[in-house]
FIZAKOL-989848 format. One line per field, with one value per residue: residue in one letter; residue number from 1; x, y, z of N, C-alpha, C in turn. Coordinates in steps of 0.02 Angstrom, whole numbers. Atoms other than C-alpha are relative to their C-alpha. Layout:
N
r A, ...;
k NUM, ...;
n_xx X, ...;
n_yy Y, ...;
n_zz Z, ...;
ca_xx X, ...;
ca_yy Y, ...;
ca_zz Z, ...;
c_xx X, ...;
c_yy Y, ...;
c_zz Z, ...;
END
This chain:
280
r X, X, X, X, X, X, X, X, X, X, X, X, X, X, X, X, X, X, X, X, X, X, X, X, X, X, X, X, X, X, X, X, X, X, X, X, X, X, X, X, X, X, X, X, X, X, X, X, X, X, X, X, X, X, X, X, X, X, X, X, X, X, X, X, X, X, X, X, X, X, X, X, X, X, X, X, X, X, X, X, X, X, X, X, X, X, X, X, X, X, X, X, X, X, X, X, X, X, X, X, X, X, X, X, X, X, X, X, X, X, X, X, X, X, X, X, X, X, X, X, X, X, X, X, X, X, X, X, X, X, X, X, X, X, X, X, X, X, X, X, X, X, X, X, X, X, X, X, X, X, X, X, X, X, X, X, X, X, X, X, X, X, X, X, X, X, X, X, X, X, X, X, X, X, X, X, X, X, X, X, X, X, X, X, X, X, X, X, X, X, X, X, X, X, X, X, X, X, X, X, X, X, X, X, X, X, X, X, X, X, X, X, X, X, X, X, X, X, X, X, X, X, X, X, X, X, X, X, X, X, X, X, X, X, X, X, X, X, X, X, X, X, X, X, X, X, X, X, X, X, X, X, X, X, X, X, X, X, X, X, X, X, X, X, X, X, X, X, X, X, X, X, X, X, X, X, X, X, X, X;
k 1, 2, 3, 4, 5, 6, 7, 8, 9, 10, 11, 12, 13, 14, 15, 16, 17, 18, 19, 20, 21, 22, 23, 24, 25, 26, 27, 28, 29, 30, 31, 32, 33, 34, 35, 36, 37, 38, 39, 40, 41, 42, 43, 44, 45, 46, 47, 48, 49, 50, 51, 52, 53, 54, 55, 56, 57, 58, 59, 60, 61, 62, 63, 64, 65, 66, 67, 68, 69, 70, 71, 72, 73, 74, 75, 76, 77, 78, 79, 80, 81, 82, 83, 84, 85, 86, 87, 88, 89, 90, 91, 92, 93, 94, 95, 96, 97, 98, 99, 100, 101, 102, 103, 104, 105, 106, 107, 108, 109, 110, 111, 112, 113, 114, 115, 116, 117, 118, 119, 120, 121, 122, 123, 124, 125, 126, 127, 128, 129, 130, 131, 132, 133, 134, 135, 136, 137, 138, 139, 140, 141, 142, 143, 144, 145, 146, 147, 148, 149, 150, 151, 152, 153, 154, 155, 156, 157, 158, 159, 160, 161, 162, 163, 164, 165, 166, 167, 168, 169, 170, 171, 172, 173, 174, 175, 176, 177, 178, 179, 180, 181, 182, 183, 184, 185, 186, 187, 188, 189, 190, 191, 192, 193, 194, 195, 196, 197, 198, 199, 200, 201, 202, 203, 204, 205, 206, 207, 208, 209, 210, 211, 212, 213, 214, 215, 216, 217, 218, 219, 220, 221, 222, 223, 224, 225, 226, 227, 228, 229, 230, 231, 232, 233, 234, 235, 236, 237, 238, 239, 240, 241, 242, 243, 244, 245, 246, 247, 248, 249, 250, 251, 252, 253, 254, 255, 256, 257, 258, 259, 260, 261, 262, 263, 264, 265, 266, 267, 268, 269, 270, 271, 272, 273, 274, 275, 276, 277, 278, 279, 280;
n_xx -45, -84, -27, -43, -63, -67, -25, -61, -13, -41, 15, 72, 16, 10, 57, 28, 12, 46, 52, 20, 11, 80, 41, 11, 27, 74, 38, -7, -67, -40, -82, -40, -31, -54, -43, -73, -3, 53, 0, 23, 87, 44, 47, 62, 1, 42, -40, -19, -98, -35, -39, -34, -39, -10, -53, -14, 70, 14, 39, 68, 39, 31, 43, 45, 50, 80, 20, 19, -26, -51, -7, -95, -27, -38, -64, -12, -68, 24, -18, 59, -31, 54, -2, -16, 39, 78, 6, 2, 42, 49, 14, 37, 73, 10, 5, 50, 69, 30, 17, 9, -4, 35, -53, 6, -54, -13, -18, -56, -7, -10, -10, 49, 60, 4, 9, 60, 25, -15, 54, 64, 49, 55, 48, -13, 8, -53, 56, -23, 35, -27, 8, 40, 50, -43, -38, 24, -14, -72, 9, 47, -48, 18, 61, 7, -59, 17, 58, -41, -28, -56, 5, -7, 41, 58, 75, 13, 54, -12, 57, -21, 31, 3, -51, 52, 18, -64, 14, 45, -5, -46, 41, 72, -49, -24, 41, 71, -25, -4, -39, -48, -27, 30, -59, 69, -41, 52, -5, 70, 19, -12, -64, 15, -29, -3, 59, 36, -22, 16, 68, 16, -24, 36, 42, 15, -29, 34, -62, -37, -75, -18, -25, -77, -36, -43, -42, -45, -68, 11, 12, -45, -31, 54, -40, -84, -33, 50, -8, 16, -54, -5, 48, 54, 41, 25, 50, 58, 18, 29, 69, 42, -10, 3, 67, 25, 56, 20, -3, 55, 43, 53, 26, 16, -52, 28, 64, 2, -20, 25, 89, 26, -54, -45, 32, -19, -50, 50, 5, -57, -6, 21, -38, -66, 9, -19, -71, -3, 21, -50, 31, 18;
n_yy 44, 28, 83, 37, -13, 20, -38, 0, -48, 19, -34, 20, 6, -55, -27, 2, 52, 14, -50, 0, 93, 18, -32, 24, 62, -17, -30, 66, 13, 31, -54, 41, -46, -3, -23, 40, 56, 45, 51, -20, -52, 5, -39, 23, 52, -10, -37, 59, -25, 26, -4, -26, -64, -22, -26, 72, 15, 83, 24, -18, 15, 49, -28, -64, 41, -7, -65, -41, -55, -20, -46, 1, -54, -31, 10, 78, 25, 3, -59, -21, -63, -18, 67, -19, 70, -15, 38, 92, 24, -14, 29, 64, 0, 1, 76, 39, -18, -55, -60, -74, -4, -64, 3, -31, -71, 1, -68, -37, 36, 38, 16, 42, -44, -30, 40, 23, -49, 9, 47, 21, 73, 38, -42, -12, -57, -58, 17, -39, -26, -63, 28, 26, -7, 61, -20, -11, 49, -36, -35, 34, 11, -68, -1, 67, -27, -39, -65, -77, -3, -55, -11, -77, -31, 34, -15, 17, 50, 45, 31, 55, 64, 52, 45, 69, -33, 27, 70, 6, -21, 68, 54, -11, 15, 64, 45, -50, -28, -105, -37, -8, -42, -66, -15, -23, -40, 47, -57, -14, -27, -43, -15, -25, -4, 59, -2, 28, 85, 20, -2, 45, 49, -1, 48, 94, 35, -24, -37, -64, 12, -90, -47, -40, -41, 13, -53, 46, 39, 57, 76, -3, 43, 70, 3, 24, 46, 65, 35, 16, -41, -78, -21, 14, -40, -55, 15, -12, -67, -48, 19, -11, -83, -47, 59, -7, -21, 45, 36, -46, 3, 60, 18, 50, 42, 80, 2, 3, 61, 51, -16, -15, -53, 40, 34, -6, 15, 25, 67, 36, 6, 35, 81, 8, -5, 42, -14, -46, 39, 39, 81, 18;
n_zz -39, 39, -17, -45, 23, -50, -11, -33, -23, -55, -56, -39, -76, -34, -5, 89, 44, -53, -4, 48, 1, -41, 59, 51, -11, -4, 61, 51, 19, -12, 1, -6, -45, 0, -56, -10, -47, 26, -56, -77, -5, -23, 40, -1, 37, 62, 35, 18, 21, 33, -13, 73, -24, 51, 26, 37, 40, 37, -38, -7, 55, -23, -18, 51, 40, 3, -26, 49, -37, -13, -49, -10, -38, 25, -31, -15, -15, -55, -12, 37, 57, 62, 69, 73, 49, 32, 73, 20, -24, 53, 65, -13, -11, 54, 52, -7, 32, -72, 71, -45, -63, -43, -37, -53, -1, -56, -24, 46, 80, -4, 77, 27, 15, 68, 41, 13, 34, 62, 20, 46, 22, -63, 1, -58, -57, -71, -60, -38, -55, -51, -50, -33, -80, -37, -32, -54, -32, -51, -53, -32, -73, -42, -30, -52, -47, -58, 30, 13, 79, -15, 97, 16, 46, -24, 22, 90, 47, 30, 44, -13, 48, -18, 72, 44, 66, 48, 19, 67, 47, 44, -5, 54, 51, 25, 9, 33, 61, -10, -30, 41, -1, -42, -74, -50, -74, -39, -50, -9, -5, -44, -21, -87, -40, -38, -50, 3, 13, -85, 7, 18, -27, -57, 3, 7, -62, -47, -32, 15, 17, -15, 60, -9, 45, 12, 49, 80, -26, -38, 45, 30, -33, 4, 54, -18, -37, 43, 49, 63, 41, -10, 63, -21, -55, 43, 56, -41, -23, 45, 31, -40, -28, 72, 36, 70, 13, 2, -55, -4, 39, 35, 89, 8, 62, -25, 25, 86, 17, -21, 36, -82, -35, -53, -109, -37, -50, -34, 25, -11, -65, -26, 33, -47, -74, -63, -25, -61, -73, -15, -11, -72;
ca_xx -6410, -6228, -6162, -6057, -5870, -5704, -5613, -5417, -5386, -5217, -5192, -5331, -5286, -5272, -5386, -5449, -5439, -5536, -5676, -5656, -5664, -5831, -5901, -5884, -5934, -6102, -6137, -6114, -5945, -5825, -5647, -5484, -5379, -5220, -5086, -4905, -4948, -5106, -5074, -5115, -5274, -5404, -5560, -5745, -5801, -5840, -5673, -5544, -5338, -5210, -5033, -4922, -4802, -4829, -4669, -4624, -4757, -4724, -4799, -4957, -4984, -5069, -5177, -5242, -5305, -5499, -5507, -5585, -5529, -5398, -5377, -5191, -5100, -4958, -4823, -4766, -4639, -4625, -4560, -4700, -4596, -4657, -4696, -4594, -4689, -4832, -4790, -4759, -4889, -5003, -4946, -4988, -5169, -5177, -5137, -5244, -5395, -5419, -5524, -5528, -5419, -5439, -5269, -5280, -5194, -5061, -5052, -4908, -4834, -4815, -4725, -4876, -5020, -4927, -4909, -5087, -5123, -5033, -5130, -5240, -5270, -5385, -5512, -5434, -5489, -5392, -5475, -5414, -5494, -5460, -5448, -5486, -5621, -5518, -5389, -5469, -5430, -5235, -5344, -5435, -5279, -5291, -5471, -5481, -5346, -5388, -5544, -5427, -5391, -5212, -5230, -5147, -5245, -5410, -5530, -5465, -5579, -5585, -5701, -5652, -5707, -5778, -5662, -5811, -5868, -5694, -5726, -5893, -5836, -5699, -5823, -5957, -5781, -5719, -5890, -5995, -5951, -5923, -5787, -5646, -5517, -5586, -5487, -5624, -5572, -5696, -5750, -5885, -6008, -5974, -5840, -5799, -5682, -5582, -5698, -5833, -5745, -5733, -5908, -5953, -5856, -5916, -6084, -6065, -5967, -6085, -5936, -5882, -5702, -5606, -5526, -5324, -5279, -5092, -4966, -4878, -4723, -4789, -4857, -4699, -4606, -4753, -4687, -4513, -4529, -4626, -4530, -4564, -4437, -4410, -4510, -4649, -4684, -4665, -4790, -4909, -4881, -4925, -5078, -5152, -5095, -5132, -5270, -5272, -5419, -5457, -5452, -5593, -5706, -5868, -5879, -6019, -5890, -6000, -6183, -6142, -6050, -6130, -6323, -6319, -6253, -6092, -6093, -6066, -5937, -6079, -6102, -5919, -5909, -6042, -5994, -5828, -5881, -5816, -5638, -5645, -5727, -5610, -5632, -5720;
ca_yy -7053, -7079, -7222, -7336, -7290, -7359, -7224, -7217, -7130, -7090, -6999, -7099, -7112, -6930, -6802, -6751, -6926, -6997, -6888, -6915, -7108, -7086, -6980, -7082, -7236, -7159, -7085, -7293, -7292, -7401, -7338, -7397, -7337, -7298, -7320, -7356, -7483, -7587, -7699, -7578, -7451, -7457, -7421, -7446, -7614, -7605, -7505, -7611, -7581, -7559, -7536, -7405, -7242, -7098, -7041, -7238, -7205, -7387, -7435, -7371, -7463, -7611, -7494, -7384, -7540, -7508, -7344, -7191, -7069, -7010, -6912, -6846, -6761, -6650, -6728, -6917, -7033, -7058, -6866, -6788, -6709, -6618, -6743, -6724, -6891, -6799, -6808, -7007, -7021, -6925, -7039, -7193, -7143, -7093, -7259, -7328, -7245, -7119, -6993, -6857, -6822, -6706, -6635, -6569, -6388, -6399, -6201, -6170, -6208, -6359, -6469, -6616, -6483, -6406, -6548, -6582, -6425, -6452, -6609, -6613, -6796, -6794, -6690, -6605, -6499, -6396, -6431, -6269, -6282, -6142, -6174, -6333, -6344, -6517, -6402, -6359, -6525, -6434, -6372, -6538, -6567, -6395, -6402, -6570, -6510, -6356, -6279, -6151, -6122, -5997, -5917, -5760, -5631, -5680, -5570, -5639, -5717, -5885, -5949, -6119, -6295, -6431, -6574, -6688, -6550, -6550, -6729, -6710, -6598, -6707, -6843, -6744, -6694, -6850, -6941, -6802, -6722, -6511, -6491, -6517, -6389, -6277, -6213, -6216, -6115, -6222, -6120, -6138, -6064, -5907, -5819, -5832, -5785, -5890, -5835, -5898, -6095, -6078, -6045, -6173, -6298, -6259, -6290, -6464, -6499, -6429, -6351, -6180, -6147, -5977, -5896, -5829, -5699, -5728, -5577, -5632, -5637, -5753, -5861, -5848, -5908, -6068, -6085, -6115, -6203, -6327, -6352, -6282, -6187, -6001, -6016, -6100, -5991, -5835, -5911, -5923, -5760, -5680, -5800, -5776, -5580, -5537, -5697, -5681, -5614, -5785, -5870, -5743, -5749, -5854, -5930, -6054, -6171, -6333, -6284, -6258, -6406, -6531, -6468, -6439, -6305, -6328, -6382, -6269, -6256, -6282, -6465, -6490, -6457, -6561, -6723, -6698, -6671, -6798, -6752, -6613, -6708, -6807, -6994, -7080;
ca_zz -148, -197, -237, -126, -166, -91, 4, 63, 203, 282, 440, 499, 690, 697, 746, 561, 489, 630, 600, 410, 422, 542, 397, 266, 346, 399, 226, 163, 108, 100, 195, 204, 342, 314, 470, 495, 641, 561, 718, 855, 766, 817, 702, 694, 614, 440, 409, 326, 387, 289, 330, 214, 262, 151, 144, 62, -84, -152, -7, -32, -177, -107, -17, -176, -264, -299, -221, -294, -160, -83, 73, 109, 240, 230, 341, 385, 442, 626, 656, 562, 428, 303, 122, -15, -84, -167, -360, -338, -228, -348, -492, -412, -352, -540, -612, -488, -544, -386, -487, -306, -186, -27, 65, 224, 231, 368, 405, 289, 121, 89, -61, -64, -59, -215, -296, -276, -333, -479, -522, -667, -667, -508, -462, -307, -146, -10, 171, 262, 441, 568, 747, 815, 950, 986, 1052, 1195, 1266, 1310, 1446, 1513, 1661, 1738, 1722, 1811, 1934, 2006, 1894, 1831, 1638, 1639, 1429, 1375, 1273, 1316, 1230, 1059, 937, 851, 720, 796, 692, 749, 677, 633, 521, 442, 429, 336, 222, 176, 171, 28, -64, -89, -137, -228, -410, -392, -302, -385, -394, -254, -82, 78, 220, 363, 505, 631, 666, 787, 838, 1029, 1166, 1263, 1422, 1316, 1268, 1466, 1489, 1389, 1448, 1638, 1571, 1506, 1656, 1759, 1858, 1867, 1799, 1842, 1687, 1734, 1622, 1578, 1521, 1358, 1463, 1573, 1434, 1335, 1490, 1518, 1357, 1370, 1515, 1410, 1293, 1141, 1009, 1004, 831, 897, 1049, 906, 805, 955, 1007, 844, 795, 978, 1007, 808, 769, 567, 483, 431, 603, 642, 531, 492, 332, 276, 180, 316, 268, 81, 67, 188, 150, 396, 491, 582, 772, 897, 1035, 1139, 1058, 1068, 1244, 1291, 1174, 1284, 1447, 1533, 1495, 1607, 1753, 1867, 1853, 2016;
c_xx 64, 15, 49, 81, 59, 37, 83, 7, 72, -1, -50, 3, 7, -65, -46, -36, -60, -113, -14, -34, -84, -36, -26, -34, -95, -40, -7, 38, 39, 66, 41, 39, 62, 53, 73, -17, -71, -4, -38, -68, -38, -73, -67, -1, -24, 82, 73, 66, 43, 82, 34, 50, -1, 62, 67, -60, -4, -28, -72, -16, -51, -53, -35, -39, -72, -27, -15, 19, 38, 15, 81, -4, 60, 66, -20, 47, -22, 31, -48, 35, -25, 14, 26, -17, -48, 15, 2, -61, -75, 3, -28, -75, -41, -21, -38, -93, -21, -44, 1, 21, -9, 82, -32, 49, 38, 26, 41, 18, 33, 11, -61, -40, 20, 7, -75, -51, 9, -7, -39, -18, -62, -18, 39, -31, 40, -58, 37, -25, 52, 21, -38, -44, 46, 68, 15, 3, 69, -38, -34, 44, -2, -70, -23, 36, -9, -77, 16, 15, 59, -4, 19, -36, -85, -87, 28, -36, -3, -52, 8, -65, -21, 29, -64, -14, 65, -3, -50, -3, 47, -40, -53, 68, 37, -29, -31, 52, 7, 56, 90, 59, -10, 37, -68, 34, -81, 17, -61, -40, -44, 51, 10, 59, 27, -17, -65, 2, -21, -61, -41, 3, -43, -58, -10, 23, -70, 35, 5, 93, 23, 60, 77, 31, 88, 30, 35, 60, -11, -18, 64, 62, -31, 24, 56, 2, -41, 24, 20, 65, -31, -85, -68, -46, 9, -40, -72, -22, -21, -71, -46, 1, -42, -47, 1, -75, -60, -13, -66, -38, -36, -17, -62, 10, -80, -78, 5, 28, -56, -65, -20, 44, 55, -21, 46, 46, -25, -17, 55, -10, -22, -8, 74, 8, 33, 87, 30, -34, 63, -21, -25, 25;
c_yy -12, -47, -4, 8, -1, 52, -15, 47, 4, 67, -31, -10, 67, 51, 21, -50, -44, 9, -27, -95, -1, 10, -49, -78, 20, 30, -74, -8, -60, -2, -45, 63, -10, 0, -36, -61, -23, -39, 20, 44, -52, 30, -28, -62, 21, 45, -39, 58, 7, 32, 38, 62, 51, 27, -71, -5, -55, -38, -1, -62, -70, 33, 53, -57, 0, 41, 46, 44, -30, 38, 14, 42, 18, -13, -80, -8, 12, 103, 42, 43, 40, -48, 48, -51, 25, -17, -70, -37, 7, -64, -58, 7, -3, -73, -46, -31, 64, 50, 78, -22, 63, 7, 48, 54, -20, 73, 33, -14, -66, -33, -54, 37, 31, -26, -34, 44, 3, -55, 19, -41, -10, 57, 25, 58, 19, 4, 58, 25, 64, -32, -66, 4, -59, 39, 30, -66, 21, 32, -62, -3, 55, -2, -37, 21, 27, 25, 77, -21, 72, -1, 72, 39, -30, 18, -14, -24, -57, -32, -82, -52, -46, -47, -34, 38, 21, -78, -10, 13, -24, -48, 1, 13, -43, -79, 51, 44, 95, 25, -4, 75, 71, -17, 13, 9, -34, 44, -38, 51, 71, -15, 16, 15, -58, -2, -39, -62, 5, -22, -52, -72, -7, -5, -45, -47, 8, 31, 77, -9, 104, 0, 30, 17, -5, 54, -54, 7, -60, -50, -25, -46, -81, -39, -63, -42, -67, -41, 15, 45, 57, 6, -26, 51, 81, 2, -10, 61, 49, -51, 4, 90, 51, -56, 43, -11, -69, -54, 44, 32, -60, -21, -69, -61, -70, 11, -11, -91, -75, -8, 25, 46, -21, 4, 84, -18, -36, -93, -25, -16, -66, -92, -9, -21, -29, -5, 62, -3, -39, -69, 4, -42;
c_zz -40, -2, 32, -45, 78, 19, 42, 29, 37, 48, 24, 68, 13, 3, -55, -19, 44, -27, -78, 2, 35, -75, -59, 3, 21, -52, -69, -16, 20, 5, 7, 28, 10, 68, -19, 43, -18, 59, 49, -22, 22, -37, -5, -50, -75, -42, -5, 16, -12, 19, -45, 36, -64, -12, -28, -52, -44, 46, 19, -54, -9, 34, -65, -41, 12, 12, -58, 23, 35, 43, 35, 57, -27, 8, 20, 17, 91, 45, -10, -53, -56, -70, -36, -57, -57, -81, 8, 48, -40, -81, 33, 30, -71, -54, 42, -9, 45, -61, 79, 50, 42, 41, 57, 9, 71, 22, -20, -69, 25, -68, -16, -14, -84, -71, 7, -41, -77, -58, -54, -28, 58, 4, 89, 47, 54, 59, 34, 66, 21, 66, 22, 67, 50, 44, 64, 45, 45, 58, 62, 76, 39, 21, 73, 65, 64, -48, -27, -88, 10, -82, 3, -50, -8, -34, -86, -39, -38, -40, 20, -24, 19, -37, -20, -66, -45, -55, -58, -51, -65, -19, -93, -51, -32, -46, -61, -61, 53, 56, 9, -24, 39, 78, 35, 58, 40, 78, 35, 8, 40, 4, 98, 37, 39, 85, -37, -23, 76, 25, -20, -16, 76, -25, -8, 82, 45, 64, -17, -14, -7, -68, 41, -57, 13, -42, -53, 37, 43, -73, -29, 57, 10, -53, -34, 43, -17, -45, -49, -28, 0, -46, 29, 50, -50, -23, 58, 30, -51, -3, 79, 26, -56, -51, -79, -1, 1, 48, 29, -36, -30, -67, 8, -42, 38, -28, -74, -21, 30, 7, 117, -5, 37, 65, 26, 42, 57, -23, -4, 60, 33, -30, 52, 73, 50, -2, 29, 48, 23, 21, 73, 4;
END
């Protein structure tokens, strides 16, 4: 049994931190949940809130008192910019005592991750999920709608993560000796199609849901008329046309680490369910 240790988390209203904060509160812990708006979270009882901005790292410093961990993200501020806080954020976890923190990879380089990397006062880890399963929610309004999912490239593959098991793994790295200076690429467990998310969505639902294959010009226009920047809709069209090796492929980073297997899509789905039903 591990002992009871104070944990800081920020990002805690997002999808990740969420997940990490459950974790650590169900393994006994004691978290502290980092937000800009302390007024409005919202967090299970038992988890204490503390108000801070990491990209203001004198502001943390009322929140690092007593902590032993440390859970970072990569970007802050109300834009999401990328941190250039990390050395002063690293020294003050330092002088607070943090002995391990955990950063969450945000898919590119990044200057906090390399200043965490370049740490050798704390025991640090690299959380590198793949695909979220949570991302399958961009589909709940169509679902609900008409029963239609519209996705280009369709027989691609995704080792896609359940975030909780993100969460846990953050959870045993942040509490448990051995893992300290190690990068975990977090995968679940199968690789599937996005006919078979469908699939396994229409089972939880208990609905059928029709699949519309989408040319990459059509998506590319969906796109645009969405919204997004050139770069963005490039960067979707190579990681869904040309899925990296690592986005497809099973690793057991969640069994090794968290002593279970990861969840299924099948166990996402149906924890979800009801956001692809249409209220009554």
């Amino acid at each position: 049994m591990t002992k009871t240790q104070k944990i800081l988390v920020s990002g805690a209203t997002g999808t990740v931190g969420r997940q990490v904060v459950g974790e650590l509160l169900a393994r006994g812990h004691e978290v502290r949940a980092l937000t800009r708006s302390a007024a409005s979270a919202v967090f299970p009882a038992g988890v204490e809130v503390v108000q801070g901005d990491l990209t203001d790292p004198d502001s943390l410093i009322p929140a690092l008192e007593g902590v032993t961990g440390l859970h970072l993200i990569t970007f802050g501020g109300a834009y999401f910019a990328p941190l250039e806080t990390g050395p002063r954020i690293l020294e003050l976890a330092r002088a607070a005592g943090v002995r391990r923190v955990t950063v969450l990879h945000g898919g590119g380089p990044s200057l906090l991750e390399d200043a965490v990397r370049a740490d050798e006062g704390v025991d640090w880890t690299v959380l590198m999920p793949v695909e979220f399963m949570a991302n399958a929610l961009e589909w709940a309004d169509p679902i609900v709608a008409a029963g239609e999912v519209h996705e280009p490239f369709v027989s691609r593959l995704s080792a896609m993560v359940h975030e909780g098991d993100i969460g846990a793994v953050a959870a045993v790295a942040l509490t448990e000796e051995g893992h300290g200076g190690r990068e975990y690429v977090i995968t679940g467990p199968e690789l599937l199609t996005v006919g078979d998310k469908v699939a396994a969505i229409a089972a939880a639902r208990g609905r059928e849901i029709a699949l519309v294959e989408l040319t990459e010009e059509q998506a590319v226009a969906r796109w645009r008329a969405a919204g997004h920047p050139e770069d963005v809709i490039g960067f979707l069209v190579e990681a869904y046309g040309n899925t990296p090796e690592v986005g497809r492929t099973v690793v057991d980073t969640v069994q090794r680490v968290t002593g279970r297997p990861a969840r299924t899509f099948a166990q996402w789905a149906a924890e979800h369910a009801d956001a692809f039903v249409a209220s009554a």
